[in-house]
C-alpha positions in Angstrom: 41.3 37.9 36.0 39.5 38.0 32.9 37.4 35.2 32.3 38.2 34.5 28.4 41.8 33.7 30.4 40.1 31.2 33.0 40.8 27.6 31.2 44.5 29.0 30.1 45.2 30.2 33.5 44.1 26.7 34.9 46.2 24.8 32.7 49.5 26.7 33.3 48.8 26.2 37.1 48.6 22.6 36.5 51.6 22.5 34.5 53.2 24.0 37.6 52.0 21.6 39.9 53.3 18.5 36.9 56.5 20.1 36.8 57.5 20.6 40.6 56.4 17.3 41.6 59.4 16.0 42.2 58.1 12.6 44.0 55.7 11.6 41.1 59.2 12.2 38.7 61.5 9.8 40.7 58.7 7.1 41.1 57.1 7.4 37.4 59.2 8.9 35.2 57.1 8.1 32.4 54.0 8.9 34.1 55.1 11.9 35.1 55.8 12.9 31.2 53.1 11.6 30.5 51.0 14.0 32.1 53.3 16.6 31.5 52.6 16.2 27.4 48.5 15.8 28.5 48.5 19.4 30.2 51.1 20.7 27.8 48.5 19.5 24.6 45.7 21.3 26.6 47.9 24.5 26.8 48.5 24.0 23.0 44.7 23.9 22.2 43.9 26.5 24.2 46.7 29.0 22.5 45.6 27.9 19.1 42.2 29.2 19.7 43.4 32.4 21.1 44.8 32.8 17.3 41.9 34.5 15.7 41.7 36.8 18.6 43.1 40.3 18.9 45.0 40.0 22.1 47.9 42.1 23.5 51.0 42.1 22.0 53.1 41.5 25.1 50.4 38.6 26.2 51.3 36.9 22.4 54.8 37.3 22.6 54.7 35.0 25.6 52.4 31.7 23.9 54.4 32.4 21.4 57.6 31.9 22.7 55.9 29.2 25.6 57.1 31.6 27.7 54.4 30.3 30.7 55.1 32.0 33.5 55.3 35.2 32.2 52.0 34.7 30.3 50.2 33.4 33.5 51.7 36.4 35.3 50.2 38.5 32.8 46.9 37.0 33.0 46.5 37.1 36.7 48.3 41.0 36.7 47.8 42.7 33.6 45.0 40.7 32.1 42.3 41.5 34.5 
């Protein structure tokens, strides 16, 4: 994985992790959303200072359309 990647790939595995805990959701809703808009600010920061960057296309196509998986898909696969 490239390392320029690292802190993006980190956060859309966390988001992962927020999203299929399923337990933390039915005990804490808000919590749960909570840290769910936390991770999902960090992904937001991170993208934004990807902007000035020349980056493939296919990669920006995906932050661009929060498409997550896909773009940590690419960064462990393609990105390397």
């Amino acid at each position: 994985m490239n390392a320029e990647f690292a802190p993006l790939a980190e956060a859309l595995r966390e988001r992962l992790v927020i999203i299929s805990d399923h337990a933390h959701r039915d005990h804490d809703p808000r919590g749960h959303l909570d840290r769910l808009r936390e991770v999902s600010q960090r992904i937001d920061s991170i993208v934004s200072s990807l902007s000035d960057r020349e980056i493939d296309m296919k990669f920006r196509h995906y932050l661009d359309r929060r498409s997550y998986d896909k773009a940590l898909a690419w960064i462990v696969g393609t990105g390397s």
